[in-house]
C-alpha positions in Angstrom: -26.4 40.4 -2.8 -23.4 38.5 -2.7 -23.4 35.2 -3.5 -20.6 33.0 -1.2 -18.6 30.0 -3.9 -16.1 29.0 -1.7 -15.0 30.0 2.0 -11.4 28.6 3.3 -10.3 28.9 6.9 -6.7 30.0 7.2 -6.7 30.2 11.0 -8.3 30.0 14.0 -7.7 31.7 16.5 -8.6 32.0 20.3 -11.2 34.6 19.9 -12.2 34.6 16.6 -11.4 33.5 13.1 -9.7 34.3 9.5 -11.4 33.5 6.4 -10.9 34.2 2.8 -14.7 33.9 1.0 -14.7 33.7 -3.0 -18.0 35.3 -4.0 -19.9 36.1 -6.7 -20.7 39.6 -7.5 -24.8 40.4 -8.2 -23.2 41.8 -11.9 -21.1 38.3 -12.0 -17.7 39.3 -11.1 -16.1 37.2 -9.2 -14.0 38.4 -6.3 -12.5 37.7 -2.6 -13.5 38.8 0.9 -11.1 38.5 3.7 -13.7 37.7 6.8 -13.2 38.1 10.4 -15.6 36.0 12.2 -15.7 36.7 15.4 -18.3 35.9 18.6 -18.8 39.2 19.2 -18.7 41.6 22.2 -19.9 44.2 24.7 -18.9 47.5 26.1 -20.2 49.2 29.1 -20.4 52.8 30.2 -19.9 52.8 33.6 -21.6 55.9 35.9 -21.3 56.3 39.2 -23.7 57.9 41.4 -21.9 61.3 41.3 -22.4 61.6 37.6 -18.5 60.7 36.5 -17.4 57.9 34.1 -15.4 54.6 34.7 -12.6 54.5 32.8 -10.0 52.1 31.9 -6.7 52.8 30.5 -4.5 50.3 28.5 -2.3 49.4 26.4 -3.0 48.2 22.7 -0.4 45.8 21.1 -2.2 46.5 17.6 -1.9 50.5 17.7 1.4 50.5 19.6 -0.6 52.8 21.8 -2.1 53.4 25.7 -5.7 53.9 25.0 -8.2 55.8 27.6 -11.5 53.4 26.6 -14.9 52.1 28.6 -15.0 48.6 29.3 -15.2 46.0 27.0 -15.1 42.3 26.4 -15.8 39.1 23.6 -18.6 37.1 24.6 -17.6 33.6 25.3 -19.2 30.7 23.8 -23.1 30.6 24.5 -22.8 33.7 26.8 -25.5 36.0 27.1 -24.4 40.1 26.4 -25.8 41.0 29.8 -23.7 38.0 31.5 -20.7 39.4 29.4 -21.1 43.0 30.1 -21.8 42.2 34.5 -18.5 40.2 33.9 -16.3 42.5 32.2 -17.4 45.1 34.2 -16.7 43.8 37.2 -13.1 42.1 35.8 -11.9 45.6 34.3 -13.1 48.2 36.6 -13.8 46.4 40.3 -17.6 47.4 40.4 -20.8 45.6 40.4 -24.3 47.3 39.0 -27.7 47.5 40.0 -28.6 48.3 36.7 -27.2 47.2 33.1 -29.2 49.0 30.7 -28.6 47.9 26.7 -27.9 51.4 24.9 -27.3 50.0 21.4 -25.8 46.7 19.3 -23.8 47.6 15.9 -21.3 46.2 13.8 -18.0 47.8 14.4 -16.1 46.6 11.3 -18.4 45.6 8.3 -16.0 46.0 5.5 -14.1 42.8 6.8 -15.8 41.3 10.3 -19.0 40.2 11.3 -18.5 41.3 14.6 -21.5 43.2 16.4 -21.1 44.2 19.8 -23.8 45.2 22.9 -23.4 48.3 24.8 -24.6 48.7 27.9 -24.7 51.6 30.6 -24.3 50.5 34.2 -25.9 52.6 37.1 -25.9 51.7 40.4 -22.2 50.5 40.9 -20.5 49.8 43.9 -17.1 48.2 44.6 -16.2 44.7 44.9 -12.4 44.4 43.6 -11.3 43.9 39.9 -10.2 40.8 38.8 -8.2 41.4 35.2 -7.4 38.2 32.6 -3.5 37.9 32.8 -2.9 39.4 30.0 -4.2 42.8 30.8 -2.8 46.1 32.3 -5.7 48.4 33.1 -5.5 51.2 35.2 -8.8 52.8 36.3 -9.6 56.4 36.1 -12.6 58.8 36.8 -13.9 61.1 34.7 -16.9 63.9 34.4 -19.0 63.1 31.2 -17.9 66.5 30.4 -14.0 65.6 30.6 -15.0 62.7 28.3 -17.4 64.5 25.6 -14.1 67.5 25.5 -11.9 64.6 25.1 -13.6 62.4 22.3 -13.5 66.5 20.4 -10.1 67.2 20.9 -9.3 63.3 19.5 -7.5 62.4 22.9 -10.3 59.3 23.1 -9.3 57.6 20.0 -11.2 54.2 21.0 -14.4 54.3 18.2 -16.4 51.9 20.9 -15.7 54.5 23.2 -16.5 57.1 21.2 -20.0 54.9 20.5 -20.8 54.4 23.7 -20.4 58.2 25.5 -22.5 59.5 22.5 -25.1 56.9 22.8 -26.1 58.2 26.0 -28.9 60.1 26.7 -28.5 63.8 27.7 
């Protein structure tokens, strides 16, 4: 086990922060880690009742790319995972769900965050209108879980919480 000497902030930011730890090595070597703490998050596979996948598609500064994803969001401060996940849901794809079922929690970036987020499959979804933060573009789109499995194969899904998700699911 690692043993943490000294940790220094160098910024903090709105959703999570940026740390450089010095630690000490189990064989004594002394080395950095460059930490991204961060509150954490959820991401919900959406099914409606004819079997086919909510969808959202946006753009992502960071890969210079429009990426076909499920819902997702950072927890807030105190905020349960099922709060989060009913909230996102409803902000990035318009529907409410009967049911939020937890599929699975994981870390999605150990080598340098401690991030771990919830996923959740929602059943039971009816519309109520989206409400999307400011900064986000999201167009919704509909898909067989068939269209989704072929396209996390043929690497047109690229989105690994995505990719989690879908293959999480039972069946």
């Amino acid at each position: 086990m690692e043993k943490t000497l000294s940790s220094r902030l160098l910024h903090e930011g709105g959703n999570f922060d940026f740390l450089v730890d010095e630690v000490e090595l189990p064989n004594g070597h002394v080395t950095q880690r460059d930490i991204v703490r961060h509150p954490g998050a959820v991401a919900i596979v959406p099914i409606l009742g004819d079997g086919r996948v909510a969808l959202i598609r946006q753009f992502r500064y960071a890969t210079g790319k429009t990426l076909l994803e499920i819902p997702a969001g950072t927890l807030e401060r105190g905020e349960p995972p099922l709060e989060c996940a009913a909230r996102e849901l409803r902000e990035e794809t318009g529907y409410e769900a009967e049911e939020l079922e937890p599929l699975l929690s994981c870390f999605m970036a150990p080598g340098y965050s401690d991030e771990v987020i919830h996923f959740f499959v929602a059943r039971g979804l009816r519309a109520v209108g989206d409400d999307p933060e400011i900064d986000e573009e999201i167009t919704l789109e509909l898909h067989s879980l068939e269209e989704v499995r072929r396209m996390i194969e043929e690497n047109v899904i690229e989105d690994a919480k995505t990719i989690v998700g879908i293959l999480s699911l039972k069946g």
